[in-house]
Backbone as JSON Lines, residues from 0, in Angstrom:
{"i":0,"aa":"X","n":[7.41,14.88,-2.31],"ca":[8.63,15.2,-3.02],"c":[8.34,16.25,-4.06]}
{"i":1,"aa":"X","n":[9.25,17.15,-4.5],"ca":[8.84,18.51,-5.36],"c":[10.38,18.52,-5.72]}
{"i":2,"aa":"X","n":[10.14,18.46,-7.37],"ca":[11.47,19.0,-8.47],"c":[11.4,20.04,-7.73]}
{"i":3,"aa":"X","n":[12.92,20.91,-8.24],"ca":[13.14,22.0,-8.07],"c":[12.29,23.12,-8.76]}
{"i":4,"aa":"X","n":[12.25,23.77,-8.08],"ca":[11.4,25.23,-8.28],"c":[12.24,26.51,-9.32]}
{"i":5,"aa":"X","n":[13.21,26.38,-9.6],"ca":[14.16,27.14,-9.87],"c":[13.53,27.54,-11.26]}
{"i":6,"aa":"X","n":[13.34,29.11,-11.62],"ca":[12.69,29.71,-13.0],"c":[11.29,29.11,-13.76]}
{"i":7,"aa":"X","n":[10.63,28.7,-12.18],"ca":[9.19,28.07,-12.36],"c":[8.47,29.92,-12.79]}
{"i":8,"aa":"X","n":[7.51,29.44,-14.46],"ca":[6.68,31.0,-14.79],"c":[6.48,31.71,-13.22]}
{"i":9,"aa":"X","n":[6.05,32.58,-13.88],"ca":[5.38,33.87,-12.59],"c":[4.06,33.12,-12.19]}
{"i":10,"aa":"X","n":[3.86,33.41,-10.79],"ca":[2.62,32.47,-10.29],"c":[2.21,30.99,-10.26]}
{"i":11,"aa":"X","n":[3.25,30.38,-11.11],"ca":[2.96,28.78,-11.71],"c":[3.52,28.1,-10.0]}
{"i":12,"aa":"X","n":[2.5,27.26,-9.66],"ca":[3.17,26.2,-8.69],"c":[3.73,25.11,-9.36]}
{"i":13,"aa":"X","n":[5.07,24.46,-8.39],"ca":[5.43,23.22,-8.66],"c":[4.86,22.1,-8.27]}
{"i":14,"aa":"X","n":[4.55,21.2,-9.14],"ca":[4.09,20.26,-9.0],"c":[4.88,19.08,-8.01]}
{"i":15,"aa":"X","n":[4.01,18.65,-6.69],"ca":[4.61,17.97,-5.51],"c":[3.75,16.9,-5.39]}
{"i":16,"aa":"X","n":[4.65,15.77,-5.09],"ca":[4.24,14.3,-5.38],"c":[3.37,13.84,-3.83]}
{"i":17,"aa":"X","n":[2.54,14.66,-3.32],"ca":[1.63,14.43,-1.95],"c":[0.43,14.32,-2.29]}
{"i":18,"aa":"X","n":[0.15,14.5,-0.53],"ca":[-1.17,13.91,-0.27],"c":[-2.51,14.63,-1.27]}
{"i":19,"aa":"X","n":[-1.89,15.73,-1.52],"ca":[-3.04,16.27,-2.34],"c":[-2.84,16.06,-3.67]}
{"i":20,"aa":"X","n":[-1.47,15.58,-4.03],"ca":[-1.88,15.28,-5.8],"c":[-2.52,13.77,-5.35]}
{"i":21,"aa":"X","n":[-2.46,13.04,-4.88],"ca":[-3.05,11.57,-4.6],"c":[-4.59,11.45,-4.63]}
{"i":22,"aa":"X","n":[-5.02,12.95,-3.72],"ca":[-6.1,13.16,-3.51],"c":[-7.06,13.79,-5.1]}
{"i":23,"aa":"X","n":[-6.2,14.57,-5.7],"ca":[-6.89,14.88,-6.71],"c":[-6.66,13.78,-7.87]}
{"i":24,"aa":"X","n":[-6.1,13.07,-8.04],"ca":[-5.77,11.57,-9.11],"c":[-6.64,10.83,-8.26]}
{"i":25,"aa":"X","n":[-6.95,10.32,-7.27],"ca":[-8.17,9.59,-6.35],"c":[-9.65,9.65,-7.23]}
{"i":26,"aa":"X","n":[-9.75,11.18,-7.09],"ca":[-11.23,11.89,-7.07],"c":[-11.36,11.66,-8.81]}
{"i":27,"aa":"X","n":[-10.33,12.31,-9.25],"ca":[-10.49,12.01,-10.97],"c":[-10.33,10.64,-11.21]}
{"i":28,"aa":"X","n":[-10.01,9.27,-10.6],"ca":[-9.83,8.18,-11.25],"c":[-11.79,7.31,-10.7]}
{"i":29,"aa":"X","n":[-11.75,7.96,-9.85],"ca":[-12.88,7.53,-9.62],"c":[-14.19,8.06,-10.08]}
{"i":30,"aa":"X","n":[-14.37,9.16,-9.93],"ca":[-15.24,10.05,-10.98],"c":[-14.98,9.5,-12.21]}
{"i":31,"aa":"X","n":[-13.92,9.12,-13.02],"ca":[-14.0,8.72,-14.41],"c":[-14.7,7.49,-14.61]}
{"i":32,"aa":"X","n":[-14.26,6.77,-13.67],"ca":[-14.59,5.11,-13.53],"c":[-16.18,5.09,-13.59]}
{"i":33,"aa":"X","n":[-16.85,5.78,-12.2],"ca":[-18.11,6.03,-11.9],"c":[-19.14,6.44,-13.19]}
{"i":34,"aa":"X","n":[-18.91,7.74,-13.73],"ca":[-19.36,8.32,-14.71],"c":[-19.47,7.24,-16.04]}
{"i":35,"aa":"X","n":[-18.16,6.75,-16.29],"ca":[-18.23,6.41,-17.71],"c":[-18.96,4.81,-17.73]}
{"i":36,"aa":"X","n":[-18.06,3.72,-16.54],"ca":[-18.63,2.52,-16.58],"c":[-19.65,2.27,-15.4]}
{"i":37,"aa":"X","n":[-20.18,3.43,-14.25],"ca":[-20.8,2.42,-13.01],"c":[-20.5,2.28,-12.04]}
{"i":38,"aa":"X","n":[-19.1,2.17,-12.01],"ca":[-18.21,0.89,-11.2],"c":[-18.04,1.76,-9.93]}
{"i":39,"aa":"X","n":[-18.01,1.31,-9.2],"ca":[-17.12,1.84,-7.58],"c":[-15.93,1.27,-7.85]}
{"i":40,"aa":"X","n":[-15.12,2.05,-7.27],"ca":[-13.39,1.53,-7.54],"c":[-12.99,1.92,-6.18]}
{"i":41,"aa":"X","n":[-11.95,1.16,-5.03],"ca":[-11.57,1.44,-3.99],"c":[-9.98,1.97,-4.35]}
{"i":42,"aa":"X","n":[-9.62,2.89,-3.63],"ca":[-8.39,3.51,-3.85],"c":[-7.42,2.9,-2.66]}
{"i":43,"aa":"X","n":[-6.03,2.1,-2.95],"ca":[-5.3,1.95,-1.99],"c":[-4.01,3.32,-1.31]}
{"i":44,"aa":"X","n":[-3.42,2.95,-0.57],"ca":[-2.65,4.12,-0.03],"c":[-1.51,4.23,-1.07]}
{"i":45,"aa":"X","n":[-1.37,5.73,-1.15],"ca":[-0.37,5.67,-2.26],"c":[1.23,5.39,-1.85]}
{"i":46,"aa":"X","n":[1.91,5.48,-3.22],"ca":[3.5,5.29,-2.14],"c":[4.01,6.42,-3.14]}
{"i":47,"aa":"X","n":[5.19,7.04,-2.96],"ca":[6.15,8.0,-3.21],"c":[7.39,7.25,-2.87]}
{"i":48,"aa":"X","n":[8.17,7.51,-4.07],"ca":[9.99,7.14,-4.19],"c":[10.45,7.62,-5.03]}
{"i":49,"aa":"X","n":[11.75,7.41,-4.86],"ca":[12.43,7.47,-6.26],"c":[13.26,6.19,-6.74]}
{"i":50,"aa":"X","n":[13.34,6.29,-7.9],"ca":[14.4,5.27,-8.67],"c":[13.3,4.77,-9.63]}
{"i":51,"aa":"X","n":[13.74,3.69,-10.11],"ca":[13.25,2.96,-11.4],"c":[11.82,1.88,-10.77]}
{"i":52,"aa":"X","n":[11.07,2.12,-11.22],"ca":[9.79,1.17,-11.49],"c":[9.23,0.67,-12.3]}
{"i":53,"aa":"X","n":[8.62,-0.81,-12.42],"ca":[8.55,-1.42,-13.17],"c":[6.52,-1.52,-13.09]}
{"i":54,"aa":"X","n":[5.77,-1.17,-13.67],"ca":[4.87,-1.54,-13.74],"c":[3.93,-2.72,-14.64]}
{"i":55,"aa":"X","n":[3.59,-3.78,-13.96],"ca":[2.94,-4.57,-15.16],"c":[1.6,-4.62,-15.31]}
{"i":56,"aa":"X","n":[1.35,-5.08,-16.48],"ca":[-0.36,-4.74,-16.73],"c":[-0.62,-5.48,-18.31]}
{"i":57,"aa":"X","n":[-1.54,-5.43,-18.98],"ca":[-1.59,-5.89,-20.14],"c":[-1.77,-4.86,-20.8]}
{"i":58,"aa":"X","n":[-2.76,-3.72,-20.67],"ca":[-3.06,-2.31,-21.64],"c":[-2.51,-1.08,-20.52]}
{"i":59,"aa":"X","n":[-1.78,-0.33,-20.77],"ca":[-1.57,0.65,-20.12],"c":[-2.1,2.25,-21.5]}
{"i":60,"aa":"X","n":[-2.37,3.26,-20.4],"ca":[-2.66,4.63,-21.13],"c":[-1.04,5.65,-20.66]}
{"i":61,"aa":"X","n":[-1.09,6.27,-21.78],"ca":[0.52,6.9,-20.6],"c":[0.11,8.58,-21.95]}
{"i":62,"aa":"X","n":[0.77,9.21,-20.68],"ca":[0.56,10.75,-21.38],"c":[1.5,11.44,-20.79]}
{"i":63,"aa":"X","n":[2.26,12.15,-21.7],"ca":[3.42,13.13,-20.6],"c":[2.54,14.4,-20.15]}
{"i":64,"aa":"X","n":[3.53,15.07,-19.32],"ca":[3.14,16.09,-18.63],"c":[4.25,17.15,-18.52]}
{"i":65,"aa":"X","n":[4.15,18.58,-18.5],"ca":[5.17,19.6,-18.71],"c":[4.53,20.94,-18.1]}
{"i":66,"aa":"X","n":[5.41,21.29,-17.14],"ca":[5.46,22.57,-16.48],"c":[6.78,23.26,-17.1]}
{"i":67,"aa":"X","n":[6.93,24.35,-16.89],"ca":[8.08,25.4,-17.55],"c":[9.54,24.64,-17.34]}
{"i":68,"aa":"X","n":[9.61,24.26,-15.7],"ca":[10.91,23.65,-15.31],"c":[10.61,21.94,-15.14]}
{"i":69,"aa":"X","n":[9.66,21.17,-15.1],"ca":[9.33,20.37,-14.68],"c":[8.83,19.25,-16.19]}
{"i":70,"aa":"X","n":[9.2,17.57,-16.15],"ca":[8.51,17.52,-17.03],"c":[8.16,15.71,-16.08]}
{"i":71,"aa":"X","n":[7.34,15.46,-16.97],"ca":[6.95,13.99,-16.47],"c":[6.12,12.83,-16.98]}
{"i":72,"aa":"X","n":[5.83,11.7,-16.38],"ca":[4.67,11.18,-17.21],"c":[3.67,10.84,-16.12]}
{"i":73,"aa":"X","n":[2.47,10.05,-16.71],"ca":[1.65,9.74,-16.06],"c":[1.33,8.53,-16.82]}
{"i":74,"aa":"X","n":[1.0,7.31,-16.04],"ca":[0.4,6.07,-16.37],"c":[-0.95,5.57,-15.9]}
{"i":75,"aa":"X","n":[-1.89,4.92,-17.0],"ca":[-2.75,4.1,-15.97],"c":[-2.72,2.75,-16.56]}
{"i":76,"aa":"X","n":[-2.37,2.09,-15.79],"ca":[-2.26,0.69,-15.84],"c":[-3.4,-0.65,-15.29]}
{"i":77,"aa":"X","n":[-3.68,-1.14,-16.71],"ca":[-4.16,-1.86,-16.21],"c":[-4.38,-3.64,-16.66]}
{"i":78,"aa":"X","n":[-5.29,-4.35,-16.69],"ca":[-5.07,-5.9,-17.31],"c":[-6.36,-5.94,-18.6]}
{"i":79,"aa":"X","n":[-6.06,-7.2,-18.85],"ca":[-7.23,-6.66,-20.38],"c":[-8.25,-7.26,-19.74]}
{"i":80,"aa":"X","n":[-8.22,-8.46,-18.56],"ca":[-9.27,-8.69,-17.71],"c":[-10.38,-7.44,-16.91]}
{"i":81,"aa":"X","n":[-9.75,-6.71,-16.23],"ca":[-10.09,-5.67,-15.67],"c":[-10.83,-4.85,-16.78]}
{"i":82,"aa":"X","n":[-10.4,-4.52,-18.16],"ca":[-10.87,-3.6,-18.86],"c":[-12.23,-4.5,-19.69]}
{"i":83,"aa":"X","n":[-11.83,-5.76,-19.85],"ca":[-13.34,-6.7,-20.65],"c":[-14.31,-6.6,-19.45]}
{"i":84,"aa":"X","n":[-14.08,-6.79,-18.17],"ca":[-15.32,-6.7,-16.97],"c":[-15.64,-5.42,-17.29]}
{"i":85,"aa":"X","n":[-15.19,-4.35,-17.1],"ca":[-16.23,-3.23,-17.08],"c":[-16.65,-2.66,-18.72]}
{"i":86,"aa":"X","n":[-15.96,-3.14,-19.57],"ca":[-16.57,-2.33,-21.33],"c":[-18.08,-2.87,-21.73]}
{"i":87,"aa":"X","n":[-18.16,-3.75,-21.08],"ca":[-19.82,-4.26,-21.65],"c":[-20.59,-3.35,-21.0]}
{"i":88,"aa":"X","n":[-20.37,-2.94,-20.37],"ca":[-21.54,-1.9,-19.3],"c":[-21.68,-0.85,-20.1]}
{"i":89,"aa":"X","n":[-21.26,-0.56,-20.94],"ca":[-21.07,0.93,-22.1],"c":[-21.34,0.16,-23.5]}
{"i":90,"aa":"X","n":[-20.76,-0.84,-24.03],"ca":[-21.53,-1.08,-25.15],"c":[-22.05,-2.5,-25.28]}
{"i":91,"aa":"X","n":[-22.9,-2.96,-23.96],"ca":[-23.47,-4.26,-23.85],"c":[-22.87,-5.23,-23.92]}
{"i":92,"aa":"X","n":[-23.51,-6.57,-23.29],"ca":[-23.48,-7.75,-22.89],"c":[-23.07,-8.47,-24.54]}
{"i":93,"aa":"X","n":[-24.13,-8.03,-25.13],"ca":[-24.14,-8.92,-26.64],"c":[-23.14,-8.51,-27.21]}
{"i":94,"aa":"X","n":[-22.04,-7.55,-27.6],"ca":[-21.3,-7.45,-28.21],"c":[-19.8,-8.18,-27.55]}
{"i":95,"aa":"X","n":[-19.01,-8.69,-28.27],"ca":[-17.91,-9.24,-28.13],"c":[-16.68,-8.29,-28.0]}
{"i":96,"aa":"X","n":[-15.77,-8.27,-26.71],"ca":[-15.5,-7.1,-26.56],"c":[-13.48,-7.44,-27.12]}
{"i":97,"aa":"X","n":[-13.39,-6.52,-28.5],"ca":[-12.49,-6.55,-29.05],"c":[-10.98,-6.33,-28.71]}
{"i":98,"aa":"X","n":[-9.83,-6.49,-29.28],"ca":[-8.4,-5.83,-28.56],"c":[-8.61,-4.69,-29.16]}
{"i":99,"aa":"X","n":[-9.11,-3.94,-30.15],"ca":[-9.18,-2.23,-30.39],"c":[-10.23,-1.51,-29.64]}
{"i":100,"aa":"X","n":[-11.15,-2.22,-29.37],"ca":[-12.09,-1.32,-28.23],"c":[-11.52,-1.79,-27.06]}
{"i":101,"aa":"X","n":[-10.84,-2.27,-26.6],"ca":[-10.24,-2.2,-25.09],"c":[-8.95,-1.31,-25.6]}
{"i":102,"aa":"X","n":[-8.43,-1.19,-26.15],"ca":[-7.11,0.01,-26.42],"c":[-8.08,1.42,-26.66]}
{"i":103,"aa":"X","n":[-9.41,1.4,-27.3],"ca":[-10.11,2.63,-27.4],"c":[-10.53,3.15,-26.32]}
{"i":104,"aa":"X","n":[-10.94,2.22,-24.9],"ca":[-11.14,2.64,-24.07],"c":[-10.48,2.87,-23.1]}
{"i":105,"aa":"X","n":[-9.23,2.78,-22.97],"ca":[-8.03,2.99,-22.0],"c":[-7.38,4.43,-22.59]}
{"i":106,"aa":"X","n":[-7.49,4.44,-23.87],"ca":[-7.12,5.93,-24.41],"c":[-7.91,6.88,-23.72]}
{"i":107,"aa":"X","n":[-9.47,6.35,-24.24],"ca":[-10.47,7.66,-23.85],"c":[-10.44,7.88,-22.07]}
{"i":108,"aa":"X","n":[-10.49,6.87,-21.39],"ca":[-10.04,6.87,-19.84],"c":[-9.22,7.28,-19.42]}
{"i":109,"aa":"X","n":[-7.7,6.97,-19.95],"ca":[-6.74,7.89,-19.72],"c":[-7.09,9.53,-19.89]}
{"i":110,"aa":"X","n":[-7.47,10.03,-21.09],"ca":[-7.81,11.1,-21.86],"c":[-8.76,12.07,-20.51]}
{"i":111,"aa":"X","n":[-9.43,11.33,-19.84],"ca":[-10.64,11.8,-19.12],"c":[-10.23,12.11,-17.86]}
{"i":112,"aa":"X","n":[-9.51,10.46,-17.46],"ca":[-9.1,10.84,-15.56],"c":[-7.93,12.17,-15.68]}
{"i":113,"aa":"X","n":[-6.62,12.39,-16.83],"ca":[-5.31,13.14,-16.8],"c":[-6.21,14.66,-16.83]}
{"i":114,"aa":"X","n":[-7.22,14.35,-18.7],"ca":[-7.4,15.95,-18.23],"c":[-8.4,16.87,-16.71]}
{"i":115,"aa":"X","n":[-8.69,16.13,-16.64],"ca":[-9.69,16.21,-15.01],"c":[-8.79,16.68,-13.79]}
{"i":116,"aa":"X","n":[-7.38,15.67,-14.3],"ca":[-6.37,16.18,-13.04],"c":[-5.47,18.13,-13.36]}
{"i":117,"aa":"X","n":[-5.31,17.71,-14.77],"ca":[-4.43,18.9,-15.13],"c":[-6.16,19.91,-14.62]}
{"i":118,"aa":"X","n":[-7.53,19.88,-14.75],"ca":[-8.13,21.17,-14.69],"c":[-8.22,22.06,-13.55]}
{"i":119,"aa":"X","n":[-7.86,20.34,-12.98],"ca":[-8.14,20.58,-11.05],"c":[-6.94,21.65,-10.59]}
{"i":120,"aa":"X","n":[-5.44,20.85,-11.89],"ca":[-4.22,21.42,-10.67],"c":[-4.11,22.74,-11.62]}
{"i":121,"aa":"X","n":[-4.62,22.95,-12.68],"ca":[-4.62,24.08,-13.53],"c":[-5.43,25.44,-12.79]}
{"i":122,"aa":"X","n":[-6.75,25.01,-12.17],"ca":[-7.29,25.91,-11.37],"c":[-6.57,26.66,-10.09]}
{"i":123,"aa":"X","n":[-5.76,25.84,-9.66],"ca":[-4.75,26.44,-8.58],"c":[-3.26,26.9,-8.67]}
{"i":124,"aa":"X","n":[-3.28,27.32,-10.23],"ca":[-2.25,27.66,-10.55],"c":[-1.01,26.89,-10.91]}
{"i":125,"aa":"X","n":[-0.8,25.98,-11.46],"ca":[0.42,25.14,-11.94],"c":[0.32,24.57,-13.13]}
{"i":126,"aa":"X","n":[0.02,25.41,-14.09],"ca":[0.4,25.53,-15.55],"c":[0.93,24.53,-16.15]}
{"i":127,"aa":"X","n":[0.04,23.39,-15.66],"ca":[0.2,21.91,-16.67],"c":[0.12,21.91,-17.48]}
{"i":128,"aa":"X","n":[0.97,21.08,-18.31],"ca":[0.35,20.77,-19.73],"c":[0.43,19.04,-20.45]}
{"i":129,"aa":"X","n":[-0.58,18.99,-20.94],"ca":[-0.13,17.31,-21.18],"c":[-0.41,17.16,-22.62]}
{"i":130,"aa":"X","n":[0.3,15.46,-22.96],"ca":[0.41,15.43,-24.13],"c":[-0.65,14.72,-24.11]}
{"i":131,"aa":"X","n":[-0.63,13.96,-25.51],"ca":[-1.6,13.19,-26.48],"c":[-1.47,12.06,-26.03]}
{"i":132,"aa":"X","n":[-2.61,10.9,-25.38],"ca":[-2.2,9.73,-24.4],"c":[-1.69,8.98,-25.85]}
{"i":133,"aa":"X","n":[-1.02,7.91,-25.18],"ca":[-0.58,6.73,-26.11],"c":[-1.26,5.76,-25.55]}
{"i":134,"aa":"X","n":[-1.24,4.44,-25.88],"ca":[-1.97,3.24,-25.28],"c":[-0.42,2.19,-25.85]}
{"i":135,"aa":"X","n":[-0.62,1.38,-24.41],"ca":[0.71,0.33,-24.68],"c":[-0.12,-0.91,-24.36]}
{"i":136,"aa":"X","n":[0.3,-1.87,-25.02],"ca":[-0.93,-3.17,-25.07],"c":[0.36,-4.45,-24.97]}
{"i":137,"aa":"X","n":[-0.01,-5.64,-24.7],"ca":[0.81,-6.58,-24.35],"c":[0.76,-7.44,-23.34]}
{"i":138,"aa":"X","n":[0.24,-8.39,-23.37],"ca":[0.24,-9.46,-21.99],"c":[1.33,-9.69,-21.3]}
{"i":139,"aa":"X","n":[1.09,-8.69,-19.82],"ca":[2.33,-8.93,-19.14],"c":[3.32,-7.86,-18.98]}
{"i":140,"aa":"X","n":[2.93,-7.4,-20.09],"ca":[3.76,-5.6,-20.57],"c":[4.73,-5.09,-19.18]}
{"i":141,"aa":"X","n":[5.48,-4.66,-19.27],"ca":[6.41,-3.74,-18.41],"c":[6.66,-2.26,-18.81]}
{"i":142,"aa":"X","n":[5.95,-1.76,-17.94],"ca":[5.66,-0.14,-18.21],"c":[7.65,0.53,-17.51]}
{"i":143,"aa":"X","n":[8.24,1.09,-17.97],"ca":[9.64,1.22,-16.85],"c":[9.58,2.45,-17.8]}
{"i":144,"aa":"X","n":[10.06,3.52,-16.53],"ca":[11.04,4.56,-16.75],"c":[12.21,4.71,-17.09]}
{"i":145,"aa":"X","n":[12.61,6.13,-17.69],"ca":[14.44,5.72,-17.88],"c":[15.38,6.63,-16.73]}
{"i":146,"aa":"X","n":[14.49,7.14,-16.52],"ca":[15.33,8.17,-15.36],"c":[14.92,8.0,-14.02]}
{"i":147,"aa":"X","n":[15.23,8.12,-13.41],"ca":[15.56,7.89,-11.64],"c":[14.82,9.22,-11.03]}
{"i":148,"aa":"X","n":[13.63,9.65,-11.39],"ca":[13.33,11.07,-10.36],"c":[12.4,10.6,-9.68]}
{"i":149,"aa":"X","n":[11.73,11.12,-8.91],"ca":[10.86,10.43,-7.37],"c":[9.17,10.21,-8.59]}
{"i":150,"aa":"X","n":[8.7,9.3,-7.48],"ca":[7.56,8.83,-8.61],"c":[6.45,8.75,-7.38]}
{"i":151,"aa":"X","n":[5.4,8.93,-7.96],"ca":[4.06,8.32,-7.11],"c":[3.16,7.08,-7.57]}
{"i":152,"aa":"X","n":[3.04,6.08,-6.59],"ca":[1.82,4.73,-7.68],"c":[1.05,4.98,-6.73]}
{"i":153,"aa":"X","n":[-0.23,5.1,-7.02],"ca":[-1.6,4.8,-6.42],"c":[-2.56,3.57,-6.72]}
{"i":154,"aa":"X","n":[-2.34,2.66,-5.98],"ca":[-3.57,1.55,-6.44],"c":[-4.9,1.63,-6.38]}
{"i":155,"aa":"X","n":[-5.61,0.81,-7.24],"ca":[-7.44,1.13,-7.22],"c":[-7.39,-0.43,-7.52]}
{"i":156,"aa":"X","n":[-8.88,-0.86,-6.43],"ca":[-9.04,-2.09,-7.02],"c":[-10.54,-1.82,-7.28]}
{"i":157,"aa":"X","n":[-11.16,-2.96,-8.29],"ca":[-12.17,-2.86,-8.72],"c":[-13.0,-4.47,-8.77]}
{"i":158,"aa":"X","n":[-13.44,-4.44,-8.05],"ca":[-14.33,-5.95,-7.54],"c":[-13.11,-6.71,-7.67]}
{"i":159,"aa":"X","n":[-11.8,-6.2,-6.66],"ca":[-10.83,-7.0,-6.03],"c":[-9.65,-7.36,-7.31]}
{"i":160,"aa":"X","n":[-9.94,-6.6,-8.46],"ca":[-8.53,-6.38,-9.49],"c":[-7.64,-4.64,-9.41]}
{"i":161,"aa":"X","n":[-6.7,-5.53,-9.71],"ca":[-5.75,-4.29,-9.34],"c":[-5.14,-3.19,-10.51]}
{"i":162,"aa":"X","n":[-5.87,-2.02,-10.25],"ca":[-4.98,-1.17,-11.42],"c":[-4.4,-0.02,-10.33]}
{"i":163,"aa":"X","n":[-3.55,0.54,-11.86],"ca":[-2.48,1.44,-10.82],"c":[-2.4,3.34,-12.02]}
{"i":164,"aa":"X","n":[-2.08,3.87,-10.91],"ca":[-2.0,5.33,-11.59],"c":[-0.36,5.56,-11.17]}
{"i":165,"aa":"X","n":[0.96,5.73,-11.8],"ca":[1.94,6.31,-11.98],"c":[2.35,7.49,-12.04]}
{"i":166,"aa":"X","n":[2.91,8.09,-11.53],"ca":[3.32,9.54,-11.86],"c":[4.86,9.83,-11.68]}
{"i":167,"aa":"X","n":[5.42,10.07,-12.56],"ca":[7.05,10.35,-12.47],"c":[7.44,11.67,-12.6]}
{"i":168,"aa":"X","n":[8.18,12.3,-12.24],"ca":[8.26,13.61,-12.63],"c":[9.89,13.41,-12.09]}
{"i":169,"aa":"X","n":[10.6,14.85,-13.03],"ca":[11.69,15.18,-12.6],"c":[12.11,16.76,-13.32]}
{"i":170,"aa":"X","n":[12.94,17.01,-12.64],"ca":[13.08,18.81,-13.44],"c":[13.72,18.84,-14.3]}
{"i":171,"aa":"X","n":[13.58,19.85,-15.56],"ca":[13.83,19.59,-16.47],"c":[15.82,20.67,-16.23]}
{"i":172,"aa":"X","n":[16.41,20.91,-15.78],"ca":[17.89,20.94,-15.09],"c":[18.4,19.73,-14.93]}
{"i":173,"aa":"X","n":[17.55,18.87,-14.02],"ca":[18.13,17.77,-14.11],"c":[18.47,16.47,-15.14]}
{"i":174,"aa":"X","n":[17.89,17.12,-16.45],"ca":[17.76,15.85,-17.28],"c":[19.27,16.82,-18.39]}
{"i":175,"aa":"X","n":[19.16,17.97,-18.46],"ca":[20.17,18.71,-19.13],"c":[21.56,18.65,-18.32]}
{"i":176,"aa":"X","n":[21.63,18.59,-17.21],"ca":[23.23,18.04,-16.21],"c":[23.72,16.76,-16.64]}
């Protein structure tokens, strides 16, 4: 699926919710994972829609995203289970692993897998730009959109827990109509 193209900069591609953005959010969620904690992470098949989604999780990372005509977000979602299994591997067994260092490390993760994606889709011309991640924390949390434009979730499991990568996008015409 691809917002409209309409007074996209000179040379800038539009950003399209396929097999190859899946493929490059894949490679960056796993490279981040790998690099920072170790871990092998298996990637499930992604899905593409539109309308409203509800994502749950306990810590989520979320960062918008903005092309000239295009704007959107991006999520990574995940449980505070999932994030206490892998943080000891980075600052040991002996330390007790806190609710601000699991929000510190879903920031810096978010921070790592998004900009990795914007360098990838930046190299091929589509003049991303993203914001400053936020971190949303809450047992049970419901991550939801407010607008209805086509979305992508990609699942990753990690010794059989489930996190998820979000991507919403819609054109920025359509939010001014």
């Amino acid at each position: 699926m691809t917002a409209s193209g309409a007074g996209m900069g000179q040379g800038e591609q539009n950003l399209a919710l396929d097999m190859q953005l899946s493929r490059d959010v894949t490679i960056a969620v796993c490279s981040a994972m790998q690099s920072t904690f170790d871990v092998e992470i298996t990637p499930g098949p992604f899905e593409v829609g539109k309308g409203m989604v509800s994502l749950v999780g306990d810590v989520s990372g979320v960062i918008g995203l903005v092309q000239d005509e295009l704007e959107g977000t991006m999520i990574l979602c995940l449980t505070f289970d999932t994030v206490r299994d892998i943080l000891p591997r980075i600052v040991g067994n002996s330390i007790a692993v806190t609710h601000e260092m699991t929000v510190d490390a879903v920031g810096e993760i978010t921070n790592m897998i998004f900009g990795q994606i914007k360098t990838e889709l930046n190299g091929r011309g589509y003049g991303l730009k993203l914001g400053i991640p936020s971190v949303v924390t809450g047992r049970g949390h419901f991550v939801s959109q407010f607008h209805r434009g086509p979305y992508m979730i990609i699942p990753f499991y990690l010794e059989g827990q489930l996190f998820q990568v979000h991507i919403v996008v819609y054109g920025k015409r359509e939010v001014e109509n």
